[in-house]
N, C-alpha and C positions, 0 to 999 in steps of 0.2 A: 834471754832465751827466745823470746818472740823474734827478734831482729836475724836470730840463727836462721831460728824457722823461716824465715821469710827468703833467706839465702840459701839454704836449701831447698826447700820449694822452687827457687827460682832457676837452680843448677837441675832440678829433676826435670820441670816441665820445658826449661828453655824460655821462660817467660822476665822481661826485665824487675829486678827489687822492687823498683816503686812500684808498678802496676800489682803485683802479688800482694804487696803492703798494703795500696790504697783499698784494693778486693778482700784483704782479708779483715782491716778494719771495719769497711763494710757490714761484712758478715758478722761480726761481733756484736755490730749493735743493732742486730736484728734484720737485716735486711735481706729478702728474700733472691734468690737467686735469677726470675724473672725477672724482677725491680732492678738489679743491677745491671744486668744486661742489657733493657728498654730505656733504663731514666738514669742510667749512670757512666755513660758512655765517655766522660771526659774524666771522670776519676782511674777508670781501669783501663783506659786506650783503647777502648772500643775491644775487651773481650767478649768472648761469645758465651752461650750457657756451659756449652761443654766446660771451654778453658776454666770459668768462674767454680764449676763443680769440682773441676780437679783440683782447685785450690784447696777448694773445702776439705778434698777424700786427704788429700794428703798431706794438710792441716791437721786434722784429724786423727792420722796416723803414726805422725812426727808428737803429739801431745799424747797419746799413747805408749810410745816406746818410750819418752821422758819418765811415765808412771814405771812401764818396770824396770828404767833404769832406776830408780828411786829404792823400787823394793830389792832390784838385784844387791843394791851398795847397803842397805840395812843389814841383808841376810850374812853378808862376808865381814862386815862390822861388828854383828852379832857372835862371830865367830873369832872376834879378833884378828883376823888376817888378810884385814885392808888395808895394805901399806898405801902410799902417794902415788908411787908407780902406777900401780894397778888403778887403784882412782881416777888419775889421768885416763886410763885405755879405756874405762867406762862412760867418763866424760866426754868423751872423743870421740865415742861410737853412735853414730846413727843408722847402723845396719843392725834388722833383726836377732839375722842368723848368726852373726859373727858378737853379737850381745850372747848369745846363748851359750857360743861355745867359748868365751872367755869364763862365764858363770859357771861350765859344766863340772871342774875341779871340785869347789865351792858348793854345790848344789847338795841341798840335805838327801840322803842317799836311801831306799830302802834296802834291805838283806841283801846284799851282792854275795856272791861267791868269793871276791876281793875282801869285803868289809870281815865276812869268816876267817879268812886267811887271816887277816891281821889281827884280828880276836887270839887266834892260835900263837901269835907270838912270829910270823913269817914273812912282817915284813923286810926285818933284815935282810935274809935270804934272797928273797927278789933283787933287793939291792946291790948283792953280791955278783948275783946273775946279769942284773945291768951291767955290771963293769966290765964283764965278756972278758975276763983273763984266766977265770979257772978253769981245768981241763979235769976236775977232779970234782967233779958237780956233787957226785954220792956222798963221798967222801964230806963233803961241806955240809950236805941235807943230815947228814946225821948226828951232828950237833943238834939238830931241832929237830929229831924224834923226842919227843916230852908231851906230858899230860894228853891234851887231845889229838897228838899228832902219832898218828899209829907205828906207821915207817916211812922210808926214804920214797916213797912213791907219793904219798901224802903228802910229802915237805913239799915237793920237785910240781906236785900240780897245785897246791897252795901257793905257792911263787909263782907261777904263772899264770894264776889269774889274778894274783894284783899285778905283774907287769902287762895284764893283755887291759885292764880295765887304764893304768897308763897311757898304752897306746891308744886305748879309747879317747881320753878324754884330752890328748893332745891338738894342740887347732891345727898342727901341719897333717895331722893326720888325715883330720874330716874334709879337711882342704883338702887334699890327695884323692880322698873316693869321693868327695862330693866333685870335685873339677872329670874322675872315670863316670861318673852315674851323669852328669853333663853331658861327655861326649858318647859314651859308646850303650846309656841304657838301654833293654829291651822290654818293651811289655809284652807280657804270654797271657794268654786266656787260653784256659782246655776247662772239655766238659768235666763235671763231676760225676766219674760212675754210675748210673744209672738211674742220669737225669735229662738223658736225651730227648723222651718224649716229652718228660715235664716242661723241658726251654727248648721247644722246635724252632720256639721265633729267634732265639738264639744261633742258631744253626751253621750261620757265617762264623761265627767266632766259637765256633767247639775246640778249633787246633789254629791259635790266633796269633803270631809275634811279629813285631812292629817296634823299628825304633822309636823310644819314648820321645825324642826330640818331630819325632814327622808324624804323631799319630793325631791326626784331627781332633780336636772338641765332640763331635757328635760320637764316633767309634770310640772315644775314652767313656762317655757319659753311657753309653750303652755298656761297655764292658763293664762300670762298676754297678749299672743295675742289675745285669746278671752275675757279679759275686753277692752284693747284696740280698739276693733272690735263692740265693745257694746252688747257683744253675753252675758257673764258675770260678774257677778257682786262677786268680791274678798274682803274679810278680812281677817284680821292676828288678833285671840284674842288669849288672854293668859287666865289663871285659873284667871277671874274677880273677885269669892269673898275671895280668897285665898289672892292677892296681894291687896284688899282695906282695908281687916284685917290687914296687915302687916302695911300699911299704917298707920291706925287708933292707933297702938300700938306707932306709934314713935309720933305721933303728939295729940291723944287723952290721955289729963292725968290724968283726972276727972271726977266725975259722974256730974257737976252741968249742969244748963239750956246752960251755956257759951258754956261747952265742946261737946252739943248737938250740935250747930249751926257750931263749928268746925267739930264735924263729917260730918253735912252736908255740908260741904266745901272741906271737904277731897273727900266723896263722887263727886262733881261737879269736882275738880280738875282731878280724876283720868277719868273721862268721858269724857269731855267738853276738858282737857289740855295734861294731861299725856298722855293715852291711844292712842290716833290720832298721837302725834309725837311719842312715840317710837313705834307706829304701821309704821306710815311712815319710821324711822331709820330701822326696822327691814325688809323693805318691800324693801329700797332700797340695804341693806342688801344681805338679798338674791338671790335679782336679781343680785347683782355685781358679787357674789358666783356662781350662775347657770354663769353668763355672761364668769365667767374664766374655767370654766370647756366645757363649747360650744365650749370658745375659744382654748383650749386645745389641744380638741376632733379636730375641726378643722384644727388647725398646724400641727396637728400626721398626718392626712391625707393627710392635704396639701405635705407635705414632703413623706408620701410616694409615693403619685402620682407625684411630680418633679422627684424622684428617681429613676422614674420607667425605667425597661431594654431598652434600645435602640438597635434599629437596625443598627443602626451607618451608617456612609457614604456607601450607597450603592444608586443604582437608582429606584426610586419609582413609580408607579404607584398610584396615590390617585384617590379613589371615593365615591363620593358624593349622596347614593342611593338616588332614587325614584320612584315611579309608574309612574302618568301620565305626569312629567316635566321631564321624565328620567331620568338615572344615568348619572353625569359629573365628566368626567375624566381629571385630569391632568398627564403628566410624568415630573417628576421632574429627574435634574441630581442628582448627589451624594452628591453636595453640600447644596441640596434643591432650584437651581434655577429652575423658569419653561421653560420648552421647549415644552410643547403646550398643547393645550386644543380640549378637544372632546366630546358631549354627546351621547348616545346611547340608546333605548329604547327597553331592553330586557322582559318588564314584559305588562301587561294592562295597557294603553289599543291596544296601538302598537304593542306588541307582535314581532319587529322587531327579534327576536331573532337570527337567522341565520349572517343577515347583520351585529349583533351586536357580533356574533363569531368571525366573519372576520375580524371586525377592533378592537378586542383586542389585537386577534394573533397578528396581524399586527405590533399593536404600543408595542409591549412588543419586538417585533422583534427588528424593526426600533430602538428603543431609549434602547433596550438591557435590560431592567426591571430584575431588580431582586426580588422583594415584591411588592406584591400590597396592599392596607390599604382602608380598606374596611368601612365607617360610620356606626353606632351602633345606627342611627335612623329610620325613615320609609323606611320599603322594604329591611330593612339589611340581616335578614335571607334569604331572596329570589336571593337578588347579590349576596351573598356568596355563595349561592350554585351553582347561574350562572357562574359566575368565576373558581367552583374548576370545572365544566363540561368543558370547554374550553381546548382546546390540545393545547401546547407551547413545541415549540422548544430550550426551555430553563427551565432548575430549577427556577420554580416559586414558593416563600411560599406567601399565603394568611392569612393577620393578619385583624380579625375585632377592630378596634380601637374606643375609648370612643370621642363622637362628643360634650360632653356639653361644652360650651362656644364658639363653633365655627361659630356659628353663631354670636355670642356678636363679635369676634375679625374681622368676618367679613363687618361688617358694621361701625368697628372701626376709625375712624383717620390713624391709623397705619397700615390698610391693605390696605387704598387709597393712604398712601404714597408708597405703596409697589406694588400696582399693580393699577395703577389709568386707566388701561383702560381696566379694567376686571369687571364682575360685584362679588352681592355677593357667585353666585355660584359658579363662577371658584377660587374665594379667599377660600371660607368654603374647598373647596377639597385639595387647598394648602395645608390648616393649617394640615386637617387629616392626607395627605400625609406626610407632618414633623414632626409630630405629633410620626410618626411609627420609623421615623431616629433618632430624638433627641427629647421626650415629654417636658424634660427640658425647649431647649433653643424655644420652640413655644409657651408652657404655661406662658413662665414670661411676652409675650405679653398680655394678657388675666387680667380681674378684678380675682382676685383669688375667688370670692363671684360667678362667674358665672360658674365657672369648677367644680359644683355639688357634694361637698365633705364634705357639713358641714351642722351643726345642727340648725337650727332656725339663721342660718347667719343674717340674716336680723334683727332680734330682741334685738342683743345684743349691747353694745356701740359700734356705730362704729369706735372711735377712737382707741379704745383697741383692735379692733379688725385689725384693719388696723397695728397698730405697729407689730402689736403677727407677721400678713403673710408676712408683707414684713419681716420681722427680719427671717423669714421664708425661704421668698425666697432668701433672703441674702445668708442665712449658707447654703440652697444646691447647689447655682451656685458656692458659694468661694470651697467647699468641694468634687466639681467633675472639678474645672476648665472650665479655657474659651479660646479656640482656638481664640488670638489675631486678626488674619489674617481672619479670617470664621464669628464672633459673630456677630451678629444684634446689632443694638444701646440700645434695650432694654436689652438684655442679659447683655452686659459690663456695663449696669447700674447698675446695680446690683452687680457690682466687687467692693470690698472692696477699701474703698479709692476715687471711680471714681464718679457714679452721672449722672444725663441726660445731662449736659452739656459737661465734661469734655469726656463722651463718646460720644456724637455726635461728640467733636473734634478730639476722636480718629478714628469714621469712616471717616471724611471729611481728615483726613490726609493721609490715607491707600486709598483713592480712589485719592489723588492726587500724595500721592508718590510709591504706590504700598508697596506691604507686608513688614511687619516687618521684617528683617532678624535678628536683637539681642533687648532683652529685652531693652538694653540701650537707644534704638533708640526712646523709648517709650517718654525719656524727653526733645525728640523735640517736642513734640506734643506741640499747646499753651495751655499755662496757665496749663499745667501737673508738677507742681516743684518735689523737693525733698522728698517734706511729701507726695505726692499725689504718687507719684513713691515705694514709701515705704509701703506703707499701701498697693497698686495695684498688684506690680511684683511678687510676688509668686505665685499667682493668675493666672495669664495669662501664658498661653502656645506659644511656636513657634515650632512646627512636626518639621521642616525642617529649623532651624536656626542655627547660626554658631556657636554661644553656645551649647554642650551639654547638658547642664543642663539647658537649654533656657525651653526645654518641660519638666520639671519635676520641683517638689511641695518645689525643694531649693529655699532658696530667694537667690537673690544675694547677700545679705550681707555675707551669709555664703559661696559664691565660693570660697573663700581665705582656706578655710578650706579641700575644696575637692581637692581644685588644689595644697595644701599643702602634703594631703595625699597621691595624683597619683607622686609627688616628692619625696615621700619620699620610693616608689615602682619601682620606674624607669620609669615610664608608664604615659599616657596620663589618661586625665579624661575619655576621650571615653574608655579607654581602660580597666577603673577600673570599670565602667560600668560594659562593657558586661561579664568581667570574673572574677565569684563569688570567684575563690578561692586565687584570689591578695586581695580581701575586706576579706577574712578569715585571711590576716598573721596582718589586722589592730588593734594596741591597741587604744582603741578608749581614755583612761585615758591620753596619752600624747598630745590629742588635748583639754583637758580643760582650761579655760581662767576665767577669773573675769565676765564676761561676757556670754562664751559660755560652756553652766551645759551639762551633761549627756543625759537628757532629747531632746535637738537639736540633738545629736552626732544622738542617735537612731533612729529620725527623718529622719536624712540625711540618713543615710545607710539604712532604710528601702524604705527610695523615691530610692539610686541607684540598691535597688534589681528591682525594677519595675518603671522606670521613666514614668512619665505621665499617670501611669495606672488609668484607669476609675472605680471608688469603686464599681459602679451600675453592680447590677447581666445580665444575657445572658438572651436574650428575647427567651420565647419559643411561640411555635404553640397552639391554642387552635380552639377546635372543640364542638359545641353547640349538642346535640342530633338534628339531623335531623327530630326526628317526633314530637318535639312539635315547633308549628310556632305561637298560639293566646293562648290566655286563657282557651280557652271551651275546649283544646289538655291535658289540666295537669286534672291530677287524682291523688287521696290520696296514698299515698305509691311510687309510681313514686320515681326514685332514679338518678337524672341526674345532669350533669355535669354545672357548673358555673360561675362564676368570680363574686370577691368580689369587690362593685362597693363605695359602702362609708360606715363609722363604728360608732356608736353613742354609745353615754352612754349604751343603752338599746341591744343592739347587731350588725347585720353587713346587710345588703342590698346585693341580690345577682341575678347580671344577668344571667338566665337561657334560654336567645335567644329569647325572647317575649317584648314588650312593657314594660309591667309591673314586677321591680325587686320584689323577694321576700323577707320576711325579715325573718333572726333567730335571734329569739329571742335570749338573756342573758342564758337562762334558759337550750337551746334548741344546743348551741354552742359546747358544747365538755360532756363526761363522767364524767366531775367531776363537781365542785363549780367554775365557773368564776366570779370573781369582775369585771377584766376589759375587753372588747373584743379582745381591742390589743393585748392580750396576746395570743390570740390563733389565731387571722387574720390578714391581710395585705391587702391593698388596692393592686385590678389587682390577689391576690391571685387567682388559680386555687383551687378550691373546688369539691366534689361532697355532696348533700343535696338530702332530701326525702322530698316530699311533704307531711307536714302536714293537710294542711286546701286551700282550696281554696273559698272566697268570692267573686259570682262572680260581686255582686251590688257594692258595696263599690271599686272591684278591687282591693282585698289584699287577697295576698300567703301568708302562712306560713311554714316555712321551719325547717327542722332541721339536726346537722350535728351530731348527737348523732353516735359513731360508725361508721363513715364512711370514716373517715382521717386516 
């Protein structure tokens, strides 16, 4: 069975046997998806995460439909009527749908209108009616007026719904409207009677139809929140007399009375049986469809907001704007601890503003501030301008940072373990503050569904959707590393190999024995063994550890090979390090092994040009146009500056220093044809855009970057 798998797998994804093989054995014995990708690049041919995940999803999948083949072959066993034949076609099948509609005959049935029928004694009849010879249909049916069968009308619709449940449960049939709902389905939204005011936001879709093969991810996911909402009302039809003629060709064979009551059976069938499920197959369909493309859309996001530039270990000023509860200030050291807390009341209705000069200067003195991080919600433009007004006795850069989820983390579990005798304003300033040092290691605290990056999050599977981010946040903690000695317990959760447990025991261990000094020391930690140390060490960094290669992206399996090299140089490994032109006299061909390909050699030598280097781009400065602060400030043509705040099928959201982001469209993105917007944006991008359109009821911009990048 595994060996099938692996050849299917390898016809679905286009990927060769052995490589599928070697990645899927892999994964079985634990090995984590970053891990193979980084350190195992000569067993899978250099796949990448994706490819390696697709193994898995569809490993997974393929061991899945084996289980309900399993249970399908018991249930028609259980019934005695699993001949060899049939066995074969189950054994054969690797397709879901067409597993379902071989079982559908077979499937234990509740009260059909057919199951009555032949309770009544009327299956014969049907059968009769199949044979499409009699011209004397009445005539026939009244043989089987008896006990529960009233009269000749009774017999004649009793036979017709067990030949329409027939045509139901036929595979040429479902193949027939399943191949018309393929090509010609329509999806309709209309309102529901006097729910127009209730779903105004609905509005676009009150009288809505779209072939279901063109209708985007985002306008599906919205049309089923508003059926779901009851605003609503959705169908999926196909070309109805296109596909009952088709129908009526395979199963109507004659002109006589017989073949009449079978069309009218064909007809019931395709209404009453067909139509409704492969309406439902095609409806859950689509939804799976928009659900992976959401979820897609989402990860690209998610990942590039993990990714985004850090200001790195410096001392922080974080604040927490507001009007009448004031701005609260934290100073954080450099490692993001806090060192104290302040509020201040520079705006209305206090107006303190002077006093509130005083004690910035002051604490940006005292605790030596290099950045301050400014929140991106109420009164943000107004502190930011307060701040850049303030005179300091020191280089200060002023960053406005993105605050969604920081209220979610502040109210967290995890921010009362972290600061239990703070409330949630002095924690929300925290998180902004760290936020500006490292968005990484602060956001893996956070639900990823609350840090404002995705498209209809809410509506799609949340199972699928939970796999997609964390596998997510996985690949950008393993892919930038984790300062061992520095990381929060959720951070090292997220290290390949490690887990909420195994990384609580590696903070409880570092706060009772003090920092790591060698990566080895790692397999004291409890319950840390050999595979957990394996899959973990590459991962983890030590700045200042007695290993060399302790802070950079070598595993240790492979230091035999560097400490081979600086042997075979005269030199230390520090020493091959720092001077590029001893790693120039290296033939990298005499360090290959059964074991260690090409592919590592390059690896290593590009980790010793840059050991522990950070992949994530330098954070720059950005500045809002000063004269628009609300919405009644923007005017049509207006050409101002922005940041790219989240990106959807449809185009990109962009803060322009006001409440409400605006959006560019698909359309409206660049001088040519864009399919996708990734292609021309980036999350946190710096932009400049033109105002389009401003709506001021609804509160919707329309933007465009036609010519201006």
């Amino acid at each position: 069975m595994t060996n099938l798998f692996y050849s299917l797998i390898s016809k679905q994804l286009n990927i060769p046997v052995r490589q599928v093989q070697r990645t899927a054995e892999l994964l079985a014995k634990g090995a984590t998806i970053p891990f193979i990708s980084r350190y195992r690049k000569e067993a899978t041919g250099g796949l990448d995460e994706v490819q390696i995940g697709d193994i898995r999803t569809q490993y997974d999948k393929l061991a899945e439909l084996a289980r309900r083949k399993e249970t399908v072959l018991a249930s028609i066993e259980q019934q005695e009527k699993l001949t060899g034949e049939l066995r074969s076609r189950i054994d054969a099948c690797w397709d879901a749908t067409e597993l379902e509609d071989i079982y559908l005959p077979y499937k234990p049935k509740r009260q059909t209108k057919a199951e009555t029928a032949r309770k009544k004694g009327l299956e014969p009849l049907a059968k009769i009616l199949m044979s499409q010879h009699d011209n004397d249909v009445k005539g026939r049916a009244r043989a089987f007026v008896k006990g529960e069968v009233a009269d000749v009308a009774e017999a004649l619709q009793g036979a017709r719904d067990i030949i329409a449940e027939w045509v139901n449960e036929e595979e040429s049939s479902r193949h027939t409207v399943r191949t018309s709902f393929a090509r010609t389905a329509v999806i309709t939204a209309k309102v529901i009677k006097g729910k127009e005011t209730e779903g105004d936001k609905y509005r676009d879709l009150f009288d809505y139809a779209c072939p279901l093969a063109k209708c985007s991810s985002h306008r599906l996911l919205a049309i089923r929140r508003g059926e779901a909402e009851g605003i609503l009302r959705v169908s999926i039809t196909p070309d109805t007399e296109g596909c009952t003629e088709r129908l009526k060709r395979r199963f109507v064979r004659s002109a006589t009375e017989a073949s009449l009551q079978v069309s009218l059976a064909v007809d019931d069938a395709f209404k009453r049986l067909l139509k409704p499920s492969i309406e439902n197959e095609f409806a859950a369909l689509s939804k799976e469809k928009a659900d992976e493309e959401a979820i897609r859309v989402f990860a690209g996001n998610l990942r590039q907001l993990l990714l985004a530039p850090p200001l790195g270990q410096k001392r922080v000023l974080g604040v927490d704007p507001g009007f009448r509860t004031g701005c609260k200030l934290v100073c954080l050291d450099a490692q993001g601890n806090l060192l104290h807390y302040e509020a201040i009341y520079p705006h209305p209705p206090k107006n303190e503003r002077a006093k509130a000069c005083a004690k910035v200067s002051q604490l940006v003195e005292s605790y030596q501030i290099d950045a301050i991080a400014i929140g991106n919600g109420t009164a943000s433009r107004e502190t930011e301008q307060f701040f850049a007004s303030v005179r300091y006795n020191r280089q200060v850069q002023v960053f406005v940072v993105s605050e969604n989820g920081a209220s979610v983390y502040s109210a967290s579990k995890t921010a009362r373990d972290e600061f239990p005798d703070y409330d949630v304003t002095v924690r929300g300033a925290v998180s902004i503050g760290r936020r500006l040092m490292d968005p990484l290691a602060e956001l893996v605290k956070i639900d990823p569904k609350s840090i404002g990056v995705g498209q209809y999050q809410h509506d799609v599977d949340q199972a699928a959707l939970k796999q997609s981010l964390d596998r997510t946040v996985e690949s950008c903690v393993n892919s930038v590393g984790v300062n061992v000695n520095t990381a929060s317990r959720h951070l090292l959760t997220y290290v390949s190999g490690l887990g909420p447990a195994l990384a609580q025991n590696i903070v409880d261990y570092r706060t009772a024995n003090g920092p790591f000094g060698t990566r080895k020391e790692l397999l004291k930690v409890p319950r840390l063994g050999n595979k957990a140390y394996e899959q973990c060490a590459g991962f983890l960094r030590i700045p200042e550890g007695k290993h060399p290669l302790d802070n950079s992206a070598v595993h240790p399996e492979s230091y035999g090979i560097v400490e081979k090299m600086a042997s075979d140089l005269n030199c230390s490994v520090d020493e091959l390090i720092r001077n590029k032109e001893l790693k120039k006299q290296l033939r990298l061909e005499n360090y290959l092994s059964d074991t260690i390909g090409m592919p590592t050699l390059l690896d290593i030598m590009s980790e010793l040009d840059k050991p522990g280097r950070d992949p994530r781009n330098r954070i720059e400065v950005f500045e809002f146009d000063a004269q628009v602060r609300t919405l009644d400030d923007l005017r049509e043509g207006m050409v101002l500056p922005g940041i790219v705040t989240n990106i959807t099928d449809f185009g990109c959201f962009v803060d322009i220093g006001i409440k409400e982001n605006g959006l560019v469209h698909l359309s409206n993105l660049a001088d040519r044809f864009v399919k996708n917007p990734a292609e021309v944006v980036s999350i946190h991008q710096h932009v400049k855009v033109k105002v389009l359109a401003v709506d001021t009821e609804r509160k919707r911009i329309q933007l465009s970057m036609k010519g201006l990048q």
